[in-house]
N, CA, C and O of each residue as an XYZ file, in Angstrom:
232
protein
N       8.999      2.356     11.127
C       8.535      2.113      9.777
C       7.781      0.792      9.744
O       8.314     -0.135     10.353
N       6.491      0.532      9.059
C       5.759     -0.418      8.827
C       6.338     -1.141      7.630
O       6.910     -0.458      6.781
N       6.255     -2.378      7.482
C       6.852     -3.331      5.982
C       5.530     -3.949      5.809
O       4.885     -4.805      6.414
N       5.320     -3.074      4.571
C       3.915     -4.272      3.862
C       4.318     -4.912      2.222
O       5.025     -4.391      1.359
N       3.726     -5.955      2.203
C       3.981     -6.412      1.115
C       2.393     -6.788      0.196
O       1.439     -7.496      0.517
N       2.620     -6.081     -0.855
C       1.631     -6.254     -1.895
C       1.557     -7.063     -3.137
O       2.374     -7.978     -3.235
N       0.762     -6.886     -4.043
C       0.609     -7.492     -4.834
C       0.914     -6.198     -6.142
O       0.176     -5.221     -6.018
N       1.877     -6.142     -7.288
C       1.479     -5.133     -8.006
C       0.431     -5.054     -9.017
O       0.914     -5.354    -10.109
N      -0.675     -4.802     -9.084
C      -1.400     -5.127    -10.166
C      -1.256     -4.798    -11.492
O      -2.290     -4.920    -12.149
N      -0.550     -4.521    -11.920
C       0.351     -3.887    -13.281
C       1.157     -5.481    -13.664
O       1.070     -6.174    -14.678
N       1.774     -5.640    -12.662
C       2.584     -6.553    -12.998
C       2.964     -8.167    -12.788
O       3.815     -8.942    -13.223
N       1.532     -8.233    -11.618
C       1.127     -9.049    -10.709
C       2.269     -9.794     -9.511
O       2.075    -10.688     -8.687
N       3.405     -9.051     -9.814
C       4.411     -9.363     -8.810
C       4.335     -8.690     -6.999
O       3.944     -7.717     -6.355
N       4.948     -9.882     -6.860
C       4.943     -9.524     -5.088
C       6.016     -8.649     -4.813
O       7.211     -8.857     -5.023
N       5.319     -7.355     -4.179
C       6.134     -6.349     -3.935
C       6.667     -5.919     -2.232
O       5.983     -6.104     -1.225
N       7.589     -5.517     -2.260
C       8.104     -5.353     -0.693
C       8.374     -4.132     -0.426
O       9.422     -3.715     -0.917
N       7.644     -3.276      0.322
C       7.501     -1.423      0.898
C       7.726     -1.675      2.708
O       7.511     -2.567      3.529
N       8.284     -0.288      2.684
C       8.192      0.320      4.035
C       7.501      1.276      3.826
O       7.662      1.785      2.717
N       6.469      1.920      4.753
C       5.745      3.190      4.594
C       6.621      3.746      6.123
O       7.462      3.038      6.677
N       6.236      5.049      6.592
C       6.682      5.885      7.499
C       5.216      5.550      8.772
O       4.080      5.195      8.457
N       5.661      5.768      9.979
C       4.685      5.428     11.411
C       4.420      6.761     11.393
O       5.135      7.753     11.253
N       2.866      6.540     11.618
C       2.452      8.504     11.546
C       1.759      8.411     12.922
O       1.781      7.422     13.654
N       1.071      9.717     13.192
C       0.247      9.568     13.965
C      -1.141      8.927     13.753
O      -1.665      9.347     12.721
N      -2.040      7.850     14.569
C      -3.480      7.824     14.349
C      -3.990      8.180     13.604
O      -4.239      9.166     14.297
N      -4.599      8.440     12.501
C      -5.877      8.658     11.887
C      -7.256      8.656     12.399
O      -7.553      7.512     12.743
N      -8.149      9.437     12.571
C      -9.618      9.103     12.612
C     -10.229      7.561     12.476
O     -10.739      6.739     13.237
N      -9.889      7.644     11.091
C     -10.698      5.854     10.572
C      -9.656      5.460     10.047
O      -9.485      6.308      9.171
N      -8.640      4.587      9.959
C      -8.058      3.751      9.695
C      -7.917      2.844      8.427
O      -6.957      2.591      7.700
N      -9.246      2.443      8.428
C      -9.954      1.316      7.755
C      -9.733      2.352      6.121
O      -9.117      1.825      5.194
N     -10.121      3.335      6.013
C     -10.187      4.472      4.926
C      -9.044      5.335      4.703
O      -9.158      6.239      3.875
N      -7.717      5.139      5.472
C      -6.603      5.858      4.962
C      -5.620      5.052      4.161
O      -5.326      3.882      4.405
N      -5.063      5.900      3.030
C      -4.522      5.256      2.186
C      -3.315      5.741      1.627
O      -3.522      6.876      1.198
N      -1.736      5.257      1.379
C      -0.435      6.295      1.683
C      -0.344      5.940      0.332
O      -0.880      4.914     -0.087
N       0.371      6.799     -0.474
C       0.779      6.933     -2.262
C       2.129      6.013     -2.063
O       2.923      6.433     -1.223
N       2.511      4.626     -2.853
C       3.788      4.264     -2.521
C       4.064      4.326     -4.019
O       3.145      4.085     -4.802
N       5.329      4.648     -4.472
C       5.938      4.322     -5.934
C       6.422      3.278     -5.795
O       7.284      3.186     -4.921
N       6.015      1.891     -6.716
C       6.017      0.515     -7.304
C       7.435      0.476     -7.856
O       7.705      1.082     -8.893
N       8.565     -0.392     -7.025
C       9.651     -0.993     -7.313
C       9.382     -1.557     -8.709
O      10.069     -1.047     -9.594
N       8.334     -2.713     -9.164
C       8.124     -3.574    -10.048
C       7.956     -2.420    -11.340
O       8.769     -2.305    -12.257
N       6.758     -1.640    -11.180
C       6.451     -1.147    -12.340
C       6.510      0.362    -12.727
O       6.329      0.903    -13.818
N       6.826      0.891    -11.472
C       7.814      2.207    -11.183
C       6.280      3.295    -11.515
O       6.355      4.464    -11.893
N       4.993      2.542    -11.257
C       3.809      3.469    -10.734
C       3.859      3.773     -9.705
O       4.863      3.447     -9.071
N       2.699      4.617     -8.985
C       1.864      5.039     -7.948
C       1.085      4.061     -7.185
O      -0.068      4.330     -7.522
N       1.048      3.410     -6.633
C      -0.199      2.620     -5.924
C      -0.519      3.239     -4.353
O       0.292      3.867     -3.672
N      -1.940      2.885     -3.965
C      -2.272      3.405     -2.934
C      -2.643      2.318     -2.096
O      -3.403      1.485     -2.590
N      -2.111      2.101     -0.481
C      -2.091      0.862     -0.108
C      -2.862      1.346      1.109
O      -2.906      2.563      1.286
N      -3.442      0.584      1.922
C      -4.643      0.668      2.995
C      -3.582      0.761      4.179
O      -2.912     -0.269      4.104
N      -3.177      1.472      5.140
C      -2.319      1.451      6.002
C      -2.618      0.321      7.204
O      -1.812     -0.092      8.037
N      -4.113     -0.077      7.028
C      -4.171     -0.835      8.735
C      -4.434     -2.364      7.469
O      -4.399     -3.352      8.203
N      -4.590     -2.700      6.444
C      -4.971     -3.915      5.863
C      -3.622     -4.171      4.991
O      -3.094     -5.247      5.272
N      -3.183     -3.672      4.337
C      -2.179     -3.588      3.387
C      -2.759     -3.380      2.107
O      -2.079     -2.985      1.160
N      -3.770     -3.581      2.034
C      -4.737     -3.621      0.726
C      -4.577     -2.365     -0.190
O      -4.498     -1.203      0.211
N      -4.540     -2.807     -1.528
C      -4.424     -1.715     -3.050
C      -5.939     -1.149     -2.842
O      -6.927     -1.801     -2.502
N      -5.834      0.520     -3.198
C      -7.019      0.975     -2.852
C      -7.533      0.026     -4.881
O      -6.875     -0.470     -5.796
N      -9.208      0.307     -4.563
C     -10.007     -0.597     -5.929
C      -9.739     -2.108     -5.541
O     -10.342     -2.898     -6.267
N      -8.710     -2.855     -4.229
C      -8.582     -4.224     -4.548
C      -9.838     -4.668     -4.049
O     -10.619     -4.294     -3.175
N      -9.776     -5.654     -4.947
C     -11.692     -6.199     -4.747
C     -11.081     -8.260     -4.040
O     -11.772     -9.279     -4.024
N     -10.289     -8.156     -3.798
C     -10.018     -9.778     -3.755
C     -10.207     -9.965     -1.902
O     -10.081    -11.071     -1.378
């Protein structure tokens, strides 16, 4: 299991996930896993090789 930690943008709190180790992807850079938000109990979509919120512009 991977541990990434985000930012929630709902709530702007620092959030702490495990996602699941898959196989490879094609492109990397462009895959993105659905995690449900401890903080604000949404959906967010996080960049598997950056950690990055898909739309994060920072």
């Amino acid at each position: 299991m991977a541990h990434l930690i985000y930012k929630c943008p709902r709530t702007a709190m620092k959030v702490q996930t495990w996602i699941a180790e898959e196989v490879a992807h094609p492109d990397p850079t462009t895959t993105f896993e659905p995690v449900r938000c401890p903080a604000c109990t949404h959906v967010h979509f996080i960049n598997r090789s950056s950690g990055r919120l898909l739309g994060d512009r920072g």
